[in-house]
DSSP file (Angstrom, degrees, kcal/mol; ACC not computed):
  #  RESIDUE AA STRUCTURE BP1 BP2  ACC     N-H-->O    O-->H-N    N-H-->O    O-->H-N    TCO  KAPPA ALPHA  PHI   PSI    X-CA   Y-CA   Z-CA
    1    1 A X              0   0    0      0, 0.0     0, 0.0     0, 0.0     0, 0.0   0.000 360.0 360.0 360.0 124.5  -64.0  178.3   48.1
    2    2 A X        -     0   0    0      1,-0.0     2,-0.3     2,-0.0     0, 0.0  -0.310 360.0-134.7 -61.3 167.9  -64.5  177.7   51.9
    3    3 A X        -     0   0    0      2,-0.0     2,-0.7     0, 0.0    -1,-0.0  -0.910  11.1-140.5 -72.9 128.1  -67.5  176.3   53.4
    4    4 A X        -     0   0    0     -2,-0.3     2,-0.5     2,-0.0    -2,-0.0  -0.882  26.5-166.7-105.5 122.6  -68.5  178.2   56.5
    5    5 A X        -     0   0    0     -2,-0.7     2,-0.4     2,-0.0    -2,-0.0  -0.879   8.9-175.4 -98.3 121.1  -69.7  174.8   59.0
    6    6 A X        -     0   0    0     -2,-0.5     2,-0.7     2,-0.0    -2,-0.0  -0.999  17.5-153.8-118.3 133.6  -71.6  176.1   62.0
    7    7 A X        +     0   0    0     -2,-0.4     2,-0.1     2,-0.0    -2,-0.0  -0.829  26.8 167.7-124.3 119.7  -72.7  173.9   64.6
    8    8 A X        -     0   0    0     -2,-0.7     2,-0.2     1,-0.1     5,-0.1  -0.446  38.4 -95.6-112.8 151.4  -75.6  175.3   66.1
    9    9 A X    >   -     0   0    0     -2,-0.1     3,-2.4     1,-0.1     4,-0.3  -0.673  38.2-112.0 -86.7 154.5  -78.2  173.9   68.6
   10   10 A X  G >  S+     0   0    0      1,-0.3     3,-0.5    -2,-0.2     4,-0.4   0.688 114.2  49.4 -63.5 -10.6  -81.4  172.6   67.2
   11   11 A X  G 3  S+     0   0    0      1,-0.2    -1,-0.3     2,-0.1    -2,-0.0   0.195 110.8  43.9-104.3  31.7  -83.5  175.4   68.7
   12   12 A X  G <> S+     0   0    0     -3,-2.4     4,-1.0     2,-0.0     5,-0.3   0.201  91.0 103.5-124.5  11.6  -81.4  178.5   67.6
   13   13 A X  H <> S+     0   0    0     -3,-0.5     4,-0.8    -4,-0.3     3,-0.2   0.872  81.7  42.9 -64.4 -49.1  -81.2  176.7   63.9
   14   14 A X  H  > S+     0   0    0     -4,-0.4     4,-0.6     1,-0.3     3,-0.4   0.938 116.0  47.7 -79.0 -31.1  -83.7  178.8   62.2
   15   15 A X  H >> S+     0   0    0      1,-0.3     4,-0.9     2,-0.2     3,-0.6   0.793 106.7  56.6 -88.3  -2.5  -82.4  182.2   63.8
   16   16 A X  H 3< S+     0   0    0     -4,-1.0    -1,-0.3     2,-0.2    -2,-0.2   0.400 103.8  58.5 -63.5 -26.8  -78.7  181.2   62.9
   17   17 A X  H 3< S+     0   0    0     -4,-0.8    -2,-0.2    -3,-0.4    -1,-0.2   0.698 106.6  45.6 -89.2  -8.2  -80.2  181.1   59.3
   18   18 A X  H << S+     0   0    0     -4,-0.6     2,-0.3    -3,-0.6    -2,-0.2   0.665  98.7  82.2 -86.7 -35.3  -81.3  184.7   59.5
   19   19 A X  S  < S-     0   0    0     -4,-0.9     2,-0.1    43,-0.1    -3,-0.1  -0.200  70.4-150.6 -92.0 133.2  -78.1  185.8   60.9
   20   20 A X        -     0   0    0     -2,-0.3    -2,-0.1     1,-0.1    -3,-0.0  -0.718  46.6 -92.2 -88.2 160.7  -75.0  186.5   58.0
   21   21 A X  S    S+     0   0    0     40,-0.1    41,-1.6    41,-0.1    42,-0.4   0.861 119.1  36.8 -55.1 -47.5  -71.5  185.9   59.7
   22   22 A X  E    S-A   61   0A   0     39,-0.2     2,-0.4    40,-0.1    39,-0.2  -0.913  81.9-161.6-114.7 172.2  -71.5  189.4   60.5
   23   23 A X  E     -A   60   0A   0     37,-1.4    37,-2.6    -2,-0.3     2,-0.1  -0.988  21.0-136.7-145.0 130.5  -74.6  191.6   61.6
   24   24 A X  E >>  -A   59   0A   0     -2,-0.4     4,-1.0    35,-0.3     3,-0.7  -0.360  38.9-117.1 -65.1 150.1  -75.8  195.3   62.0
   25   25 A X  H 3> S+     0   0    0     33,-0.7     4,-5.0     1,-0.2     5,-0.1   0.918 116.9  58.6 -54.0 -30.5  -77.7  195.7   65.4
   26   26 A X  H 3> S+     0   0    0      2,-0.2     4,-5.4     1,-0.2     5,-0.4   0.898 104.2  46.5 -55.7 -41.3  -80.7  196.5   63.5
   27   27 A X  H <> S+     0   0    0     -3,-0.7     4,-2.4     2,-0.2    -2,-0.2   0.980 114.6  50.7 -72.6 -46.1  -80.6  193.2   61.6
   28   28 A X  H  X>S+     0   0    0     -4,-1.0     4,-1.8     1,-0.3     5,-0.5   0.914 103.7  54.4 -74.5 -64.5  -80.1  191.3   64.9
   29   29 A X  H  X5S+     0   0    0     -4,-5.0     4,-1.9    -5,-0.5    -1,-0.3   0.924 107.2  48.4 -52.2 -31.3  -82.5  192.8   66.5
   30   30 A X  H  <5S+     0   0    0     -4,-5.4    -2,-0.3     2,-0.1    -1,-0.2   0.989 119.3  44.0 -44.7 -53.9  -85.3  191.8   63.7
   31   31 A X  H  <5S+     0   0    0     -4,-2.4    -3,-0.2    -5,-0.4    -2,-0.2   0.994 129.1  24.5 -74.4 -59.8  -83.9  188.4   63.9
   32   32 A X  H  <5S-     0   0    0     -4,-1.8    -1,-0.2    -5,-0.2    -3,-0.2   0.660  91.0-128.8 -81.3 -21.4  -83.6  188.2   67.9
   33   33 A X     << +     0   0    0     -4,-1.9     2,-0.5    -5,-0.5    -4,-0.1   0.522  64.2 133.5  84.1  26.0  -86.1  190.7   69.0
   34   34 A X        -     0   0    0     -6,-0.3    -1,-0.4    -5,-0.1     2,-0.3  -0.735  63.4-115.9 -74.2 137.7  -83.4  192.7   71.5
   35   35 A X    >>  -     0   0    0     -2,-0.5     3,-1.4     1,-0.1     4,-1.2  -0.724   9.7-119.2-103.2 151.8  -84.1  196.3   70.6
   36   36 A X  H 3> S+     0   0    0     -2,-0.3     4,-0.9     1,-0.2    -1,-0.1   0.409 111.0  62.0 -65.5  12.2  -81.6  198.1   69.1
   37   37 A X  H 3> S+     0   0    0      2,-0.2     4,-1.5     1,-0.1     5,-0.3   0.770 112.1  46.4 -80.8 -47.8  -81.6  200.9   72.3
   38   38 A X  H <4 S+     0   0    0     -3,-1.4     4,-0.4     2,-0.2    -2,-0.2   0.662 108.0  47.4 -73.5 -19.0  -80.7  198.0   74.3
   39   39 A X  H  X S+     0   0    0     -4,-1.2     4,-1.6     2,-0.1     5,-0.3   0.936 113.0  58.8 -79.6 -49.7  -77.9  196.3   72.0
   40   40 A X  H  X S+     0   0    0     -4,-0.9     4,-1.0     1,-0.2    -2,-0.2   0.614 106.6  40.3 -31.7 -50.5  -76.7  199.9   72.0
   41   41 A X  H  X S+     0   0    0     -4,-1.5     4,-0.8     2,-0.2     6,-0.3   0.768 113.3  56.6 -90.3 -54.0  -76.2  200.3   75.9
   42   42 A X  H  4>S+     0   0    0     -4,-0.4     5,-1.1    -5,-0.3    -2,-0.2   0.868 103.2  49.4 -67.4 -14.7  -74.9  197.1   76.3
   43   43 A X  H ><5S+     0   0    0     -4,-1.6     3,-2.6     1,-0.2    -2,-0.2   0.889 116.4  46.3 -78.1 -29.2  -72.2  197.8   73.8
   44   44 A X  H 3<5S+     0   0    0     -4,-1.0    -1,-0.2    -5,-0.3    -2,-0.2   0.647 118.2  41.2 -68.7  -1.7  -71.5  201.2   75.9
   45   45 A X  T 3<5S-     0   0    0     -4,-0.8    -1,-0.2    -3,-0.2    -2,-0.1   0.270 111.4-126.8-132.3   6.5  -71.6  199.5   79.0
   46   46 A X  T < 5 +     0   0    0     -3,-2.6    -3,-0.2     1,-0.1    -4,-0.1   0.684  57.9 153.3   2.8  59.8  -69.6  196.4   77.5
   47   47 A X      < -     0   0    0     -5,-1.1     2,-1.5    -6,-0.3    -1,-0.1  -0.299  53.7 -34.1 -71.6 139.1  -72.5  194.3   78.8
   48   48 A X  S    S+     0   0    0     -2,-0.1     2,-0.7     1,-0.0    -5,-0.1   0.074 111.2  60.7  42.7 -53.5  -73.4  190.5   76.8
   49   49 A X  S    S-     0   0    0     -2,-1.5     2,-0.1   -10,-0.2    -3,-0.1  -0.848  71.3-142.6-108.2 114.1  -72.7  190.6   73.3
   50   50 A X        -     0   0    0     -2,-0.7    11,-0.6    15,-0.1     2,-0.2  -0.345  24.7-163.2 -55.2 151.2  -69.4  191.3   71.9
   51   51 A X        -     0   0    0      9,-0.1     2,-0.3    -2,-0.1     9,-0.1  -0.664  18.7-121.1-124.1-179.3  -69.1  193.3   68.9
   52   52 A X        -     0   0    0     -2,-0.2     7,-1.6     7,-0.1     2,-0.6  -0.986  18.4-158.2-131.4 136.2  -66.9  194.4   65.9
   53   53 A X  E     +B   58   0B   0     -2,-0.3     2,-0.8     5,-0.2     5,-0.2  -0.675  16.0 171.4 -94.4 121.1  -66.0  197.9   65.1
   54   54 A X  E >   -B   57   0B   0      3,-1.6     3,-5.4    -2,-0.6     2,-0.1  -0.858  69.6 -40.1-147.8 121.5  -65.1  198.8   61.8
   55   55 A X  T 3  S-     0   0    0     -2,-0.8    -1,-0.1     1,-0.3    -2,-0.0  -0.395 120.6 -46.8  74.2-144.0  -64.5  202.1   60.5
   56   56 A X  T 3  S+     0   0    0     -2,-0.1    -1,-0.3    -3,-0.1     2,-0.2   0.110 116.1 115.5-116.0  24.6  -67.8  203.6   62.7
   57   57 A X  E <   -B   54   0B   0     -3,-5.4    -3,-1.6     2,-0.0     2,-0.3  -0.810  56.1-159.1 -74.9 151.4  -69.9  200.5   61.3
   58   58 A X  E     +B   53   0B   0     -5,-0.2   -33,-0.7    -2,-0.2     2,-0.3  -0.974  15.6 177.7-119.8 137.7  -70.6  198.6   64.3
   59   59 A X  E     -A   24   0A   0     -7,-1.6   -35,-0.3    -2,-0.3    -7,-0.1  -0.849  20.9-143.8-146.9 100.2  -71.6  194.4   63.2
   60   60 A X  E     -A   23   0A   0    -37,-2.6   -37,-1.4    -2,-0.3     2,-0.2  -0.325  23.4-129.7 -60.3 125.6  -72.5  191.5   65.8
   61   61 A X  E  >  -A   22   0A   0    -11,-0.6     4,-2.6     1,-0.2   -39,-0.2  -0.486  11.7-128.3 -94.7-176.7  -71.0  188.1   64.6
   62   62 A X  H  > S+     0   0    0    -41,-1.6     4,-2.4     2,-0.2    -1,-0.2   0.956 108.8  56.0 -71.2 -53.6  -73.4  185.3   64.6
   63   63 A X  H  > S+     0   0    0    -42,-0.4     4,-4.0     2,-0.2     5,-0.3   0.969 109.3  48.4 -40.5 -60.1  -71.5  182.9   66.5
   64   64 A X  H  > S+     0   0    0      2,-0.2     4,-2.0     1,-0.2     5,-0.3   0.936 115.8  50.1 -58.0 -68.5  -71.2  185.8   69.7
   65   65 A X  H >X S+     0   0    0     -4,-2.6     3,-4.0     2,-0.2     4,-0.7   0.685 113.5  42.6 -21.6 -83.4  -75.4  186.1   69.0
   66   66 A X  H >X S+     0   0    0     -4,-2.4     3,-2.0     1,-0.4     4,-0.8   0.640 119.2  45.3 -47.3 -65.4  -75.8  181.9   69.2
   67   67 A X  H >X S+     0   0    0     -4,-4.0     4,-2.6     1,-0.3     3,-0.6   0.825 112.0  52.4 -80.3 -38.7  -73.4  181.8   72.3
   68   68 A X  H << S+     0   0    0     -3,-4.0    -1,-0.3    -4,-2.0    -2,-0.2   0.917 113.9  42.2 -64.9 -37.0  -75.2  184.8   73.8
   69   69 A X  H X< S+     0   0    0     -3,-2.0     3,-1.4    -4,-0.7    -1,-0.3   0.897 108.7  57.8 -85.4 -10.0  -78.4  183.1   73.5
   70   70 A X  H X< S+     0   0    0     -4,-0.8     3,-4.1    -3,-0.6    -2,-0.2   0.847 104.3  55.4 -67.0 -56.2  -77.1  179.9   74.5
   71   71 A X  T 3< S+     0   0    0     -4,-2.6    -1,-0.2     1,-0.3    -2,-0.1   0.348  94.2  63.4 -72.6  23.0  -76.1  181.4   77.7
   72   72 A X  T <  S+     0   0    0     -3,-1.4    -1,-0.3    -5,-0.1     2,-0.3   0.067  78.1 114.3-128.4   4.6  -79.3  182.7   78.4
   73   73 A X    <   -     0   0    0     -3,-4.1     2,-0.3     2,-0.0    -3,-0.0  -0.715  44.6-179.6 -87.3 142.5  -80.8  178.7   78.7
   74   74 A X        -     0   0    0     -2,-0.3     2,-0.2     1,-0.0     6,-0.1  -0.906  36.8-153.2-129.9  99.8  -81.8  178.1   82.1
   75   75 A X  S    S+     0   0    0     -2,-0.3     2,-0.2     2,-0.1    -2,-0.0   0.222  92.1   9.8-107.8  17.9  -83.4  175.0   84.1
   76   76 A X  S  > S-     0   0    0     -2,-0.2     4,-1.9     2,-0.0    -1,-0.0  -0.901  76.4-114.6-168.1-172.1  -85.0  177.2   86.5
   77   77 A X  H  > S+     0   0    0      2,-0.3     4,-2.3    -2,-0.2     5,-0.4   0.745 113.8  60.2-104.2  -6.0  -85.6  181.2   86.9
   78   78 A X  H >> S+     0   0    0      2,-0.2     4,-2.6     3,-0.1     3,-1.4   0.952 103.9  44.8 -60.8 -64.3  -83.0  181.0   90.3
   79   79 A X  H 3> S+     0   0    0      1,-0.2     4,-2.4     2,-0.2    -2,-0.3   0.798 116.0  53.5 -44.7 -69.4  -80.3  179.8   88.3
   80   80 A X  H 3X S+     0   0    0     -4,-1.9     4,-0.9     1,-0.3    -1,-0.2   0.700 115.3  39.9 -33.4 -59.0  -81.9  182.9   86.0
   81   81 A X  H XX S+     0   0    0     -4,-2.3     3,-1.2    -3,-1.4     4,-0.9   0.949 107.3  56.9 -67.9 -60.5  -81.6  185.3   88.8
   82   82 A X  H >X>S+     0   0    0     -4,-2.6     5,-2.2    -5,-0.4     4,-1.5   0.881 105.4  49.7 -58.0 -33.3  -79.0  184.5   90.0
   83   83 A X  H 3<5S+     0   0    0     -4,-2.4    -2,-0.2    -5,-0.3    -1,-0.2   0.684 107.7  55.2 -84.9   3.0  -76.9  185.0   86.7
   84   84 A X  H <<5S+     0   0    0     -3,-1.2    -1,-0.2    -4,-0.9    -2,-0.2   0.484 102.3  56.3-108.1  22.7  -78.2  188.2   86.1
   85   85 A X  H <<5S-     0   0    0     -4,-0.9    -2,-0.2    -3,-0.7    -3,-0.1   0.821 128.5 -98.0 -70.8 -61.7  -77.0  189.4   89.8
   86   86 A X  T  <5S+     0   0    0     -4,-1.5    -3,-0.2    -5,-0.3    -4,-0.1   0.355  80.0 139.9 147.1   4.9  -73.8  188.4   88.7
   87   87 A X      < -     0   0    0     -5,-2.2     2,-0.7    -6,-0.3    -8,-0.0   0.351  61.8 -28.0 -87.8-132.4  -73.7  185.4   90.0
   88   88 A X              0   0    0      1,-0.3    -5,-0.1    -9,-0.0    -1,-0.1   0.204 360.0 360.0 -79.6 -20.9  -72.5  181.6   89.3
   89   89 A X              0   0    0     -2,-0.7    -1,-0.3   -10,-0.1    -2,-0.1  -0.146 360.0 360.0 -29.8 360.0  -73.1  182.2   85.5
């Protein structure tokens, strides 16, 4: 038996302990509070989170979550703005 080692930052700890290696949009949105209309649109739009397709299940892995929120830390809301124009981000 494997160990699955994640090394996570200390403030996404607790929601990386809600999230199973993979995840329905529903569950990921309880845990992350994106609503599922919005996971949805970004998956159509391939927008932010990657996903995994199986079958017609669609399941967000944990890891893509933690990096998505990771990439959302900011040290002021220009640098903010500016990576959701599309820039330097």
């Amino acid at each position: 038996m494997t160990t699955d080692v994640l090394t996570v930052a200390p403030a996404f700890s607790e929601i990386a302990g809600q999230l199973a290696p993979l995840n329905t949009a529903e569950k990921v949105s309880e845990v992350v509070g994106i609503p599922v209309n919005t996971l949805n649109d970004w998956r159509t739009k391939g927008k932010n989170l990657r996903f995994v397709k199986l079958g017609r299940a669609i399941y967000y892995r944990r890891d893509d979550v933690l990096d998505y929120l990771q990439s959302q830390v900011f040290n002021s809301t220009a640098e903010a703005k500016a990576a959701s124009a599309g820039g330097v981000r």
